[in-house]
C-alpha positions as CSV (number, residue, x, y, z in Angstrom):
1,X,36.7,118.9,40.0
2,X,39.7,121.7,41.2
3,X,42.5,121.2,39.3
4,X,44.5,120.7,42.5
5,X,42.7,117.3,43.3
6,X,43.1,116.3,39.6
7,X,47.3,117.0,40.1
8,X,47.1,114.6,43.6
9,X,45.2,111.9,41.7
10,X,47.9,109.5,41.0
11,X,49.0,110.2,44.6
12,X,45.9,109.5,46.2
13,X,45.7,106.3,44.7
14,X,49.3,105.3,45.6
15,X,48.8,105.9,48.8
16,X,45.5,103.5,49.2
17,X,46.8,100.9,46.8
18,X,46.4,98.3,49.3
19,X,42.9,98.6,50.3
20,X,42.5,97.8,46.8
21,X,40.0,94.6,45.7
22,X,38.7,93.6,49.3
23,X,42.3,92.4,49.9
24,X,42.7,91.7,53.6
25,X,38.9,92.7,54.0
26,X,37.4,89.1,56.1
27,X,33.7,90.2,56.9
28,X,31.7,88.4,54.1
29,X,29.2,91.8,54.1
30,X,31.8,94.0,52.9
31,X,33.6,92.2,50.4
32,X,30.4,91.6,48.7
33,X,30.2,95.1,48.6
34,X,33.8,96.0,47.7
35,X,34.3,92.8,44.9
36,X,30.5,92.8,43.2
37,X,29.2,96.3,43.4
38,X,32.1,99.3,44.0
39,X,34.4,97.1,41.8
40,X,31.7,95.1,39.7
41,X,32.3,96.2,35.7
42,X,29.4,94.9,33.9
43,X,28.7,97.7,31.4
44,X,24.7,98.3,32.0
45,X,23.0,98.8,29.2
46,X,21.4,102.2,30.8
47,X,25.2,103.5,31.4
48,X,25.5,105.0,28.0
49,X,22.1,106.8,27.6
50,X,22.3,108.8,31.1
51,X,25.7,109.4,30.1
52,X,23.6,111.2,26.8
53,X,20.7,113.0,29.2
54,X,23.6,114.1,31.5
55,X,25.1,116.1,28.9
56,X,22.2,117.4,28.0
57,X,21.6,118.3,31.3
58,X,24.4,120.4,31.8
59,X,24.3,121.9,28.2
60,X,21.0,123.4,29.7
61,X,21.1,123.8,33.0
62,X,24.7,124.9,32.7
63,X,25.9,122.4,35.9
64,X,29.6,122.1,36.9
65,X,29.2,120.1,40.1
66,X,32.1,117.5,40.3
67,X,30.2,114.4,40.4
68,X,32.6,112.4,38.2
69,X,30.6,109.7,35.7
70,X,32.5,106.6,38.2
71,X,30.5,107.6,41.0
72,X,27.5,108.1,39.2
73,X,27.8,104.7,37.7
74,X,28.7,103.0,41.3
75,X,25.3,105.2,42.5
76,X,23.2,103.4,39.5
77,X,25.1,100.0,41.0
78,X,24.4,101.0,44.6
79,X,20.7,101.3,43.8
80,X,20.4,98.4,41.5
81,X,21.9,96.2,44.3
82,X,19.6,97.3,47.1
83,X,16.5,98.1,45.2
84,X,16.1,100.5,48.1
85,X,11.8,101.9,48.6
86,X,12.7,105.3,49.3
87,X,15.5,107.5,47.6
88,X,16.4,111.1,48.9
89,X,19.1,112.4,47.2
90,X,20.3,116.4,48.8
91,X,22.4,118.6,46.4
92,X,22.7,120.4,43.1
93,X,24.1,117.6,40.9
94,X,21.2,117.0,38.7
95,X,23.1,114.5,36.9
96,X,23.5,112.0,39.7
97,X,19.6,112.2,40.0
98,X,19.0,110.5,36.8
99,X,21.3,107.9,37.7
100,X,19.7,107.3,41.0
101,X,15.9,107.4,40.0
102,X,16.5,105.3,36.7
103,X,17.3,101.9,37.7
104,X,14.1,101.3,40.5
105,X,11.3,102.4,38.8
106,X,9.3,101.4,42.0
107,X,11.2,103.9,44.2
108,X,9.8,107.0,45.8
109,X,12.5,109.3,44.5
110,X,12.7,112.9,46.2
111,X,15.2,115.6,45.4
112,X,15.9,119.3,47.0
113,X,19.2,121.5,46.5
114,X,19.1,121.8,50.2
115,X,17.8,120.3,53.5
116,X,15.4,123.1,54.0
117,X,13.6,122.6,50.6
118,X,13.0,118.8,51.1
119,X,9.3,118.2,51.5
120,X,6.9,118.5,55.1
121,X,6.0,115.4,54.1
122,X,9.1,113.1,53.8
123,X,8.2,109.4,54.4
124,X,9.5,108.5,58.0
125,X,11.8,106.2,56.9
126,X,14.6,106.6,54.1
127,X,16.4,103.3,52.6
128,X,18.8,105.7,50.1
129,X,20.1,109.1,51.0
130,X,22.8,110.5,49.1
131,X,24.3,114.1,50.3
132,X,25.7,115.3,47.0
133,X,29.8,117.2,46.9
134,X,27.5,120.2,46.1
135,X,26.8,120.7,49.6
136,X,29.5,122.3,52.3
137,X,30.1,120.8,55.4
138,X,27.9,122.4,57.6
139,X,24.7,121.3,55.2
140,X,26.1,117.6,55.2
141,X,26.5,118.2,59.0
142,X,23.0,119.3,58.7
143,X,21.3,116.7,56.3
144,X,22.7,114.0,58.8
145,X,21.5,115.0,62.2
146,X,18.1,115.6,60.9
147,X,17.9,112.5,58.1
148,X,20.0,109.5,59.9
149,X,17.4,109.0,62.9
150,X,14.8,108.6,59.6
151,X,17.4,105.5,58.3
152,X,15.7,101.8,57.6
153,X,17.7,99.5,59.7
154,X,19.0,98.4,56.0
155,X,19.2,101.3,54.7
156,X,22.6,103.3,53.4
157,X,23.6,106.7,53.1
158,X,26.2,107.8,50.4
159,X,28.1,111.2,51.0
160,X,29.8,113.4,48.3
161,X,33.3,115.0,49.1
162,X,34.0,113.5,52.2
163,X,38.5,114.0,51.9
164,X,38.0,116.8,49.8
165,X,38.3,119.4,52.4
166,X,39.4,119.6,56.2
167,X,35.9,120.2,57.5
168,X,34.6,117.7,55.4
169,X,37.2,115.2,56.8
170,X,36.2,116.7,60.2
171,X,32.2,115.8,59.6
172,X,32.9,112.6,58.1
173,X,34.7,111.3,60.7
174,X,31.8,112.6,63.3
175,X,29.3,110.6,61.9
176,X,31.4,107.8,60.7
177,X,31.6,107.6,64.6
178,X,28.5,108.2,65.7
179,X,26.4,105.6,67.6
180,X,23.5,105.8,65.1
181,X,26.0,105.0,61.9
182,X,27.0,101.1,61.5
183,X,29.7,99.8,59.2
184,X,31.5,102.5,56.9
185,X,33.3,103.1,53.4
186,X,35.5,105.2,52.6
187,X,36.1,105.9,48.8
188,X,37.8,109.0,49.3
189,X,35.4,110.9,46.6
190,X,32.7,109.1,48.5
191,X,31.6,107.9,51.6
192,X,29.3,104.8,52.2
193,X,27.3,104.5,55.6
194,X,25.2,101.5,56.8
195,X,22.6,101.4,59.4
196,X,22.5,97.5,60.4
197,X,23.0,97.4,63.9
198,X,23.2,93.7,64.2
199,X,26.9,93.7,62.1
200,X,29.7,94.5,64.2
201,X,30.7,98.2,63.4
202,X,34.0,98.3,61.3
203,X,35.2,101.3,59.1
204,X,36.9,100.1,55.7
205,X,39.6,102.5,53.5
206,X,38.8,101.4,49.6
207,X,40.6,102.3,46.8
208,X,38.2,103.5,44.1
């Protein structure tokens, strides 16, 4: 994580303190999400041994990608909650990949650094896609016009990075708007898509 971002911190939050807790949030859907999963605080039992592997991890693969250990953890949530078939997860942070392939052992899990390196034979529909911070705008830009037509109607896609840079912002907000995207999150570090169609499209600012 830049140092810059680590300096606006305490700014950031300020600034989204009231989109804090589900306050003023009505649709039941989303403050399920927002009270009992982004802000749920059972300490999991599996929390502090991939906390161990990650370090391992890095002490051998050298990684310095800035998935913080709070987005993992709400990753390892994300999954436990939706028990999702199919995980893809597109980037270098090997890190979150143990959190995402360790809680639903049932899972197809598939991982690639890039879009180009992901399999010919991809399953035709994805319930969990996560676009990593490792990857720049254009490869998120990427990953979404090819992967989002691929989406189970309850399926979710989580991106990395999406207010960490101006044409991040600038993708995010393309595809938060797009007509094949349903409701939205935005974490800041994070963003959250849906794909229900049936639930009215809304776009909610959390502060995480």
């Amino acid at each position: 994580m830049s140092r810059m971002l680590i300096l606006k911190r305490p700014f950031i939050w300020l600034k989204r303190i009231r989109h804090r807790c589900g306050y003023g949030v009505h649709s039941p859907f989303a403050f399920d999400l927002i009270t009992n999963v982004i802000y749920e605080k059972t300490h999991y039992y599996g929390y502090k041994s991939l906390a161990e592997e990650a370090r391992k991890l890095y002490d051998k693969k050298k990684q310095s990608y800035p998935v913080t250990k709070k987005t993992n953890k709400l990753l390892f949530r994300m999954v436990n909650r939706y028990q999702p078939a199919t995980i893809v997860h597109i980037g270098k942070a090997r890190d979150t990949s143990l959190y995402l392939k360790s809680v639903c052992s049932s899972a197809t899990f598939i991982h690639a650094d890039t879009l180009a390196q992901l399999p010919s034979d991809l399953p035709a529909q994805i319930d969990f896609l996560h676009i990593d911070v490792s990857c720049p705008s254009t490869e998120v830009d990427r990953c979404c016009h090819t992967l989002f037509h691929r989406m189970s109607t309850d399926g979710l896609c989580v991106i990395g990075g999406i207010r960490y840079t101006a044409p991040m912002r600038r993708v995010w907000q393309k595809w938060m708007n797009d007509e094949q995207t349903g409701i939205t999150f935005d974490l800041y570090d994070i963003g959250i898509v849906f794909f229900d169609k049936t639930k009215i499209k809304q776009h909610y600012t959390v502060n995480f």
